[in-house]
N, C-alpha and C positions, 0 to 999 in steps of 0.2 A: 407874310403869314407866320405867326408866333408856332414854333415846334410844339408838339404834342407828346409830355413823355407821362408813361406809364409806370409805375410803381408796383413791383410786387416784394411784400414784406410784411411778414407778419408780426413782427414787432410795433406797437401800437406808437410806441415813442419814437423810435426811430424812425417810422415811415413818417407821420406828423412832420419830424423834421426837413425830412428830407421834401416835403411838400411844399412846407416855407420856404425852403431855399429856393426852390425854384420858382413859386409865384413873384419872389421879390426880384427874381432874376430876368421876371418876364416872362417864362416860359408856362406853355399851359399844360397844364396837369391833367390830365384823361380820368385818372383817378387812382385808387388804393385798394391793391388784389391783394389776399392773404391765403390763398390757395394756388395753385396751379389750373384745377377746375376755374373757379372762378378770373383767373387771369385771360383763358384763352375765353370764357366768354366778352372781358371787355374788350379783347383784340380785336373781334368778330366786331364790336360796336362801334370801336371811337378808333378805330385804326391808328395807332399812336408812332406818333416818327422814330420812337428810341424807346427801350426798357429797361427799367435799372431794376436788377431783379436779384433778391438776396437767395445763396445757394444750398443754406439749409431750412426752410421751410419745413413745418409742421405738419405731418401728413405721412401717405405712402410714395407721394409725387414731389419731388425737390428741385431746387431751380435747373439743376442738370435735366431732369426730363425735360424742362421748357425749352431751355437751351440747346436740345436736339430739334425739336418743334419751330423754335424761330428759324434757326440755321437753313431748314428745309424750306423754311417760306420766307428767305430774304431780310428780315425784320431787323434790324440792328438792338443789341442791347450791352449793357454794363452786367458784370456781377459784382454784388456785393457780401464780403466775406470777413469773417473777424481772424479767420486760422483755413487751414487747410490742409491736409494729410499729401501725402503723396499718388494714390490712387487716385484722390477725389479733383486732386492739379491738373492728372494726367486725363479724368474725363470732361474737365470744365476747358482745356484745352481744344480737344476733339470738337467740342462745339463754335468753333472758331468766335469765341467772345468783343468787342473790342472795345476790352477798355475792364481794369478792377479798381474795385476800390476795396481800401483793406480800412475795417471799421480799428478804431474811433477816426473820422476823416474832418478836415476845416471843410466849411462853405466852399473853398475857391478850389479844392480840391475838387467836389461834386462839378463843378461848374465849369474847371476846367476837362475833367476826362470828359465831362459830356461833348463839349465844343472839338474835342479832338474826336471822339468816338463820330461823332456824325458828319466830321470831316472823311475817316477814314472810310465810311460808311458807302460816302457819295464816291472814294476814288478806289475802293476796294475793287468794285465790277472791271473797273478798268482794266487794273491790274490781271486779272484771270481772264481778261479776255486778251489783253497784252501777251500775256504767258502761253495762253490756249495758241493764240496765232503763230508762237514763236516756235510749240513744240511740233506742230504740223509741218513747218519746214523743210522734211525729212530730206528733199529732193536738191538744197541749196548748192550752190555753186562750193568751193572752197574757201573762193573769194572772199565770199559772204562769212561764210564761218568761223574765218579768222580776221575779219576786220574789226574786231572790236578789240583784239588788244594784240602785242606779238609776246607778250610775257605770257600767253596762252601757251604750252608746252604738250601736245598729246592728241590722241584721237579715239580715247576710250569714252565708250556711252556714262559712264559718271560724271568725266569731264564735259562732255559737251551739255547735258545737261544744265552742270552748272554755269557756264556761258550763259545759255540760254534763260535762266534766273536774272543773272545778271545785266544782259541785256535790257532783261523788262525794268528792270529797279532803277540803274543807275539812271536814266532821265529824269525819273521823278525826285521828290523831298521826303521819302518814305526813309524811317527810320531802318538802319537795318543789320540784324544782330547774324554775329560769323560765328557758326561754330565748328569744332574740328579739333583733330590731337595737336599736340604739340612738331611742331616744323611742317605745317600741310600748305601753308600760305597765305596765312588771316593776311595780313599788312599787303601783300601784295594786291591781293582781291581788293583792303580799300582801295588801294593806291589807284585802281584801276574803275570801281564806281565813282569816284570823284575827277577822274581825266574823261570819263563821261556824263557828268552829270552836270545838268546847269549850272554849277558854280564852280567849275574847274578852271573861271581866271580868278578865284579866290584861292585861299590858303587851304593848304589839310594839313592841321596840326595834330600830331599824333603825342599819344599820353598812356604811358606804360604803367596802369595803375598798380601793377607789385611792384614796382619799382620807387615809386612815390612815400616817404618817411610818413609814418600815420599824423607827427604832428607838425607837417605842416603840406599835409594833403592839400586841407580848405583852400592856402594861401595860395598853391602851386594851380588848381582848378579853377578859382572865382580872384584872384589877385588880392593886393594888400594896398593901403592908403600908408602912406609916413609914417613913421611915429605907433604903426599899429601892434607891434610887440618888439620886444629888443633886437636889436640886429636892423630893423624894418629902415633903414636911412634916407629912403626915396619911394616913392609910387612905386609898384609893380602891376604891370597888366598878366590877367592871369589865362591861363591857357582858352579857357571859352571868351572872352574879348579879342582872343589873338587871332581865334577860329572865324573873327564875327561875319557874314557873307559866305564863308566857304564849309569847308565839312571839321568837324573833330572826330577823331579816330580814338575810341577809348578801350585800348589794349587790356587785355587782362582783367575786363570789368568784375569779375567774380570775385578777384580778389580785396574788393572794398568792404570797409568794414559798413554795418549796420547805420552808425550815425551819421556816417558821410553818405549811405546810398539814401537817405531821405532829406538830405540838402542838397542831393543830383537830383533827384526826382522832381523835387520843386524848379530846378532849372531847366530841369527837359520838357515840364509843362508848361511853367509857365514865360518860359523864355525870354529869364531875367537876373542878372545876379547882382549879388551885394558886396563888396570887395570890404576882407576885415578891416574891421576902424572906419569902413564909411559909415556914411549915415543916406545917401540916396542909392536907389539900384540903378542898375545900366540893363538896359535890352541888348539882349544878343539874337542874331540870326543866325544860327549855323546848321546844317544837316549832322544828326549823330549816325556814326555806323562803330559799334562795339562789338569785341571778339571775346571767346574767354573756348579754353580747352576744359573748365571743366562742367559736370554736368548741375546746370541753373537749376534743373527741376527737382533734384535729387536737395539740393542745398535750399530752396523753397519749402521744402517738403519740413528740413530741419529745422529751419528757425535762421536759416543764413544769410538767407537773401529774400528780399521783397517780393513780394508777388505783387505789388501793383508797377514795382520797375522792372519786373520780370515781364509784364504784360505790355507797360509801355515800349520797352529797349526789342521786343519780338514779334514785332508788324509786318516783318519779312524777312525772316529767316533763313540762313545762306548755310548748307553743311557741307565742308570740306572732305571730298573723299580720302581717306588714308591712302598711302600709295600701293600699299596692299592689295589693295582693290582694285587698281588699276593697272596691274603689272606690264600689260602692253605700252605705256606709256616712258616705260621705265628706259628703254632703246632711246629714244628722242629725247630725252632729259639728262642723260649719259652722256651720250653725243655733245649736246648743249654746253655742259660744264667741262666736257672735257675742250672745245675748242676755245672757252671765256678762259682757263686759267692756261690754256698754251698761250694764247695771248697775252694775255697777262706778265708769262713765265718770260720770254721771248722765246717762244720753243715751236721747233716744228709739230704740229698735231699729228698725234697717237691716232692708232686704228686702234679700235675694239675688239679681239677676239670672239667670235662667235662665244669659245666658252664660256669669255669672261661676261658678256652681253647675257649669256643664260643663265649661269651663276649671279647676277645682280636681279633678275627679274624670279629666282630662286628665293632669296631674303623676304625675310617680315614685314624687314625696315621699321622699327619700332619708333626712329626719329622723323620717319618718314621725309620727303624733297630734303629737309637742312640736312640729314644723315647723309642722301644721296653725294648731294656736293659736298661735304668734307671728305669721303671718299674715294669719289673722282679727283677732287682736288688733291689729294694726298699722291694718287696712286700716277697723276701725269706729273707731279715732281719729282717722283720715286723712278720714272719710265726712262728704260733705255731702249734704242734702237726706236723705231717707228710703229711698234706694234704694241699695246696695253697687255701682256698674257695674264696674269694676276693681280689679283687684286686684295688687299688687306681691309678689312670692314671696319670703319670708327666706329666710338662709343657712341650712342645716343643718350643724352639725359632725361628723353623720356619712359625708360624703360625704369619699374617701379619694382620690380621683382630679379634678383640677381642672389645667387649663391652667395656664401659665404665669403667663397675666397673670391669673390670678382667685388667685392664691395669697393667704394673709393674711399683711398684715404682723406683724412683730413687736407693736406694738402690741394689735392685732386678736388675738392669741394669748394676750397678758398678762391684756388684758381676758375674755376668754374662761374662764382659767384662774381669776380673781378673782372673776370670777360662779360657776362653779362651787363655791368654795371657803365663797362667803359660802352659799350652797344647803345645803352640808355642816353649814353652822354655823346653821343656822337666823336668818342677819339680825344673828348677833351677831359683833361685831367685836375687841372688849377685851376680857380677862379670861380666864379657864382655860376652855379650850377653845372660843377666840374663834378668828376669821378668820385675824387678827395671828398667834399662838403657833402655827397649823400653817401660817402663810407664814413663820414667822419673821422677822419684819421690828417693828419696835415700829406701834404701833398707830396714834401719829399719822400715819406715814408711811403705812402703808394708807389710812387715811384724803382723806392729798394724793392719792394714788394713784385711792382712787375717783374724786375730783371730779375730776382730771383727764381722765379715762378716759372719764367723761359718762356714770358706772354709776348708774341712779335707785335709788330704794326695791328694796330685796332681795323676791323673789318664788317661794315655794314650786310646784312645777310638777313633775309627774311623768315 
């Protein structure tokens, strides 16, 4: 049976077109609403499987009032949008949409959010009844509560919550967007959807998009063919071929610029890329789960970021509690890092002082969990005797607001940025796709540059 979609647009040309597309596509047309009245009558007639329905209509009633209306009664539909304010994001949101399209669109554009929208449509109920079953729980064993990861640390109602999200996602193929401040534990959480998700004997290749040089994003995401710009000496397979069966984790997605997020967009639809200098596309399979600490809506609002890969990349949306907020938790994660780096150290493990346990659940923590362990970790290499009494508090980088006199130096900035960079590069400094070739600087001089800096051994930390 050919899908039944409905049209509301009051634009004469534009609906017309988007009518052709779909008749040639197959799909059957219910017809062309240019009101909101008039829309919920053909609802009532031709009960239509899906609405593509544009969100400033002509009138006192706009696609947001429909878009409350369907919500209420199940319906699935698209909006379709040329711009969008901030307010008016934040009420086409509310009405749990799924799927935009941001005018001027291709055919395959229309053709693909539909196939995905009505995809997510049939697995969305699942989902919330998955979720619904899971927050009923209340009475679980412990067992249960902590088998889904041990990198789980805590037992505050934010954190179990988020388990419980997580639970319900990771078995499925749903896309799934982290968000949260800086040091809460995007990477971890994927690390930890994809060790449960049906493709965790595939790859999770994770992609630091601020990290990635703007010109040669493309190459580093969809790969290069020979000979496809200088330098190019051989094939390269690009990070989404590398990902193909398993998951990619795209860190920091916010920070992509404009004309790379509408050559991801096309990949995350249509789940296909073109490697520069080819000339045929490759299918890819992978599940996306992207992270970003800063705020998408606010950056949609400006002209920053897309709002139709804003709508794609947030199908299920995971928010990291700051650790703030979970202060109880803060004892067991203390604990945690102080027994990993006695280990580490060769050192007998520290006791906590009651104070010092109070005094850390006292903090802002504005780096939040990565602030915690450099602190702990600092304060059991600093520990004498068997008891932690004090404790000295690290810098957090993400703290945005700082006096005058606590500003960092240049130095302090450079160092900062080189430890991040070596973090990207997993430790390695020389060679293609070393530390060196994305500082651009030759490799000895990085090099002087560590020892200068007083940068030790490279360390993986989430």
């Amino acid at each position: 049976m050919r899908q039944k979609i409905l049209i509301v647009e009051d634009e004469f040309v534009e609906a017309n077109h988007i009518q052709t597309i779909l008749e040639q596509a197959g799909y059957q047309v219910a017809g062309i609403a240019r009101s909101v009245n008039i829309a919920l009558e053909m609802i009532e007639a031709e009960k239509p499987s899906l609405i593509l329905l544009d969100i400033f209509l002509k009138g006192s009633l706009t696609g947001i009032h429909l878009g409350n209306i369907l919500k209420e009664r199940g319906i699935a539909f698209v909006y379709l949008s040329a711009n969008s304010t901030r307010d008016t994001l934040e009420m086409a949101k509310s009405t749990e949409p799924y799927g935009f399209l941001v005018k001027p669109f291709r055919e395959k554009d229309v053709l693909v959010t539909l196939e995905i929208a009505l995809y997510q449509h049939e697995h969305r109920s699942k989902l919330k009844v998955s979720k619904a079953k899971a927050q009923t729980k209340t009475g679980a064993p412990a067992a249960e509560n902590d088998s889904l990861d041990v990198d789980v640390i805590g037992e505050s109602r934010p954190l179990k919550a988020l388990v419980q999200d997580v639970r319900v996602v990771a078995p499925t193929d749903t896309s799934v967007l982290i968000l949260g401040e800086t040091g809460t534990g995007k990477e971890m959480i994927a690390k930890m959807i994809h060790r449960h998700s049906q493709r965790s004997d595939g790859p999770l290749v994770k992609v630091n998009c601020a990290a990635m040089p703007a010109t040669l994003i493309e190459s580093i995401l969809f790969g290069h063919e020979q000979g496809a710009f200088t330098g190019a000496v051989q094939r390269k397979r690009g990070k989404f071929e590398q990902a193909d069966q398993g998951t990619i984790f795209l860190d920091e997605i916010g920070e992509i610029g404009l004309d790379m997020q509408v050559k991801l967009l096309r990949v995350l639809q249509e789940k296909e890329i073109e490697p520069l200098g080819g000339e045929e596309v490759i299918k890819v399979n992978c599940r996306v789960i992207a992270a970003t600490n800063r705020d998408l809506e606010a950056d949609v609002a400006a002209g920053r970021f897309r709002m139709d890969l804003y709508y794609r990349l947030n199908v299920f949306p995971l928010t990291l509690p700051p650790l703030r907020d979970r202060p109880e938790d803060i004892p067991a994660l203390a604990r945690h890092f102080t027994e990993q780096y006695s280990q580490k150290l060769g050192k007998p493990v520290p006791a906590l002082a009651p104070a010092v346990l109070a005094e850390l659940q006292r903090s802002s923590w504005p780096g939040n969990i990565r602030q915690l362990e450099h602190t702990i970790e600092r304060a059991v290499l600093l520990a004498q005797g068997d008891t932690i009494r004090e404790i000295a508090f690290s810098p957090s980088p993400a703290r945005t607001e700082q006096p005058a006199a606590t500003l960092s130096s240049m130095e302090d900035l450079e160092k900062n940025h080189i430890i991040e960079v070596l973090r990207q590069c997993d430790g390695k400094i020389a060679g293609k796709g070393g530390a060196a070739e994305l500082l651009k600087m030759p490799a000895s001089t990085l090099n002087s540059r560590i020892k200068k800096l007083g940068i030790r051994k490279f360390r993986n930390i989430y």
